[in-house]
C-alpha positions as CSV (number, residue, x, y, z in Angstrom):
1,X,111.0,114.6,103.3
2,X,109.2,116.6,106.2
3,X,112.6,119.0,105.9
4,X,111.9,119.6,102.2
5,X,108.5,120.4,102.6
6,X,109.4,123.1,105.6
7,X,112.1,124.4,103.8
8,X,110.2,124.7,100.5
9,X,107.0,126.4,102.5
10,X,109.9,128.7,103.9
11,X,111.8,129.8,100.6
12,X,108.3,130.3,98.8
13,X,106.8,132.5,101.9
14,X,110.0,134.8,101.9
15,X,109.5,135.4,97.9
16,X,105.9,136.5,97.5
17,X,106.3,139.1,94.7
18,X,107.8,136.4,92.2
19,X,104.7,134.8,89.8
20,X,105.9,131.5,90.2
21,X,104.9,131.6,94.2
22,X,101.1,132.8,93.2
23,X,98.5,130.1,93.1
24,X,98.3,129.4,89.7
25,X,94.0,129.1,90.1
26,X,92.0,130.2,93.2
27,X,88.7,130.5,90.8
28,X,87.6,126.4,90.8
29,X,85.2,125.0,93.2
30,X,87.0,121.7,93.4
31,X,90.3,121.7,95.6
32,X,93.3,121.3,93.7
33,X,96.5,120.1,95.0
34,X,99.7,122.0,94.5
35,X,102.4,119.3,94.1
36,X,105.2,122.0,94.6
37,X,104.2,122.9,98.0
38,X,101.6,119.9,98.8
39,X,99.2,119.6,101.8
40,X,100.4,117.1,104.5
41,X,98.9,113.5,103.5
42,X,97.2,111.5,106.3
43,X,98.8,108.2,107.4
44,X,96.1,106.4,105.2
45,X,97.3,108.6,102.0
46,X,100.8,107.8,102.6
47,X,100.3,104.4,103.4
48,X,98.4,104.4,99.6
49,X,101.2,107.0,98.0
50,X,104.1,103.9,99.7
51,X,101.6,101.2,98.1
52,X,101.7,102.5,94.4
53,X,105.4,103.4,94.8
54,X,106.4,99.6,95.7
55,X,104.1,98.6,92.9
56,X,105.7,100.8,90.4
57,X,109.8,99.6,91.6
58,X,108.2,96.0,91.8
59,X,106.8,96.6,88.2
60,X,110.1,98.0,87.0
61,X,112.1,94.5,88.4
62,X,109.1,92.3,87.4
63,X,111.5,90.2,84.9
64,X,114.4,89.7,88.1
65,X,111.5,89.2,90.5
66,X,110.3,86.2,88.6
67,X,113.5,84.8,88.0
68,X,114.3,84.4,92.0
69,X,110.9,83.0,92.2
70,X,111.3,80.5,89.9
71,X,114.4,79.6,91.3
72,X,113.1,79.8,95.1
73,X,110.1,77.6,94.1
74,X,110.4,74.1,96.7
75,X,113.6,75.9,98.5
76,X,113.3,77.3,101.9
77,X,116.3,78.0,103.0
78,X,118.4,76.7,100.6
79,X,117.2,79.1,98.7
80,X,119.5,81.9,100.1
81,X,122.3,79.9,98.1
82,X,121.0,78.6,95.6
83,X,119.7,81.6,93.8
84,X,122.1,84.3,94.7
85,X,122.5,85.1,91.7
86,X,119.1,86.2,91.1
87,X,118.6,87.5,94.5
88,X,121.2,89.5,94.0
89,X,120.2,90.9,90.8
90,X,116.8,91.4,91.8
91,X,117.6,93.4,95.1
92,X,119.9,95.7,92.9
93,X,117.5,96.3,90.8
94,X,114.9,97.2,93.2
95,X,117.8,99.5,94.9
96,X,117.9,101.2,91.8
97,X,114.9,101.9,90.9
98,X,113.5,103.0,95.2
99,X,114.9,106.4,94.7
100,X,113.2,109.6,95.6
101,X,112.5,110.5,92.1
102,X,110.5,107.2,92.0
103,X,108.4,108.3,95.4
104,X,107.3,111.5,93.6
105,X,106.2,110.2,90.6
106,X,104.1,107.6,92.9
107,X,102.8,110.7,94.6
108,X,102.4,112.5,91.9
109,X,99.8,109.4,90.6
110,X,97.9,109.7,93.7
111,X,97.3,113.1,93.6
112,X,96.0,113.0,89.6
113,X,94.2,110.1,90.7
114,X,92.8,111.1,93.8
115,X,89.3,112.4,92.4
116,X,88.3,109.8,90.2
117,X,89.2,107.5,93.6
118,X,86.8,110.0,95.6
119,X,84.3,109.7,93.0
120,X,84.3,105.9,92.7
121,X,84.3,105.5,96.6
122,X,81.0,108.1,96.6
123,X,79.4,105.8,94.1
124,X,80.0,102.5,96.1
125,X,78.6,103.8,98.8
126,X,75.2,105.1,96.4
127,X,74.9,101.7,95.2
128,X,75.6,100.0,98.8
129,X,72.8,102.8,100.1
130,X,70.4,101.7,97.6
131,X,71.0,97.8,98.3
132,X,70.2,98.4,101.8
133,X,67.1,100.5,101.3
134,X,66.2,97.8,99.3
135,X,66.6,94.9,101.8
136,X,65.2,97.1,104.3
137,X,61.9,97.1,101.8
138,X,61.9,93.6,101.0
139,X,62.2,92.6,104.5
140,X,59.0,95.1,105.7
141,X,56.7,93.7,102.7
142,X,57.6,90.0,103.9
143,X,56.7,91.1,107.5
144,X,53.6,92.5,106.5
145,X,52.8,89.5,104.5
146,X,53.1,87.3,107.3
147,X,51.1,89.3,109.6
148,X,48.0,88.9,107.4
């Protein structure tokens, strides 16, 4: 994936009088992402892009998923046997569905998703703020109290 993104930086940086390589918006105060040519994500945004693209393959082989666990439920090791059928069918399934494609639609999602996550993390951290401020006021009034 690294070798795509290089190679992708490389071919748009040698073709700078085409439209298509012009940012398509400079004029917004907010920081868009370009999906074509991306920033690098931090270990902690990969690690969220990976978690959304398990969820969506998982979500995809929910019905084959759910058959192997029925089947595995009581089984330990046994199970390996006994349910091949569905293990199989659910490990094909998920095979087919883990593809690249799959990874850049997850990563897609996280990027369109990415501000209304920001936001909702901000106001969290408001209503945390304003707990604590609170506490902190409750706590000096009760020591005040007990000093009279």
């Amino acid at each position: 994936m690294a070798s795509t993104s290089a190679a992708s930086a490389a071919s748009t940086s040698t073709s700078t009088s085409t439209p298509q390589s012009q940012p398509q918006s400079t004029s917004t105060s907010t920081r868009k992402y370009n999906l074509q040519n991306p920033l690098p994500l931090s270990a902690t945004q990969e690690a969220e892009v990976k978690q959304l693209y398990y969820k969506r393959v998982r979500a995809h082989c929910a019905p084959e998923i759910k058959a192997f666990a029925e089947c595995a439920v009581n089984r330990t090791v046994t199970a390996t046997w006994v349910c091949r059928a569905q293990r199989l069918a659910m490990n094909s399934c998920m095979v087919a569905h883990a593809k690249p494609e799959e990874e850049d639609r997850a990563r897609e999602e996280w990027f369109a998703t990415h501000e209304e996550r920001r936001r909702a993390r901000e106001e969290e951290l408001a209503r945390v703020e304003k707990r604590r401020e609170e506490v902190i006021r409750m706590m000096r009034e009760d020591e005040a109290r007990r000093k009279r």
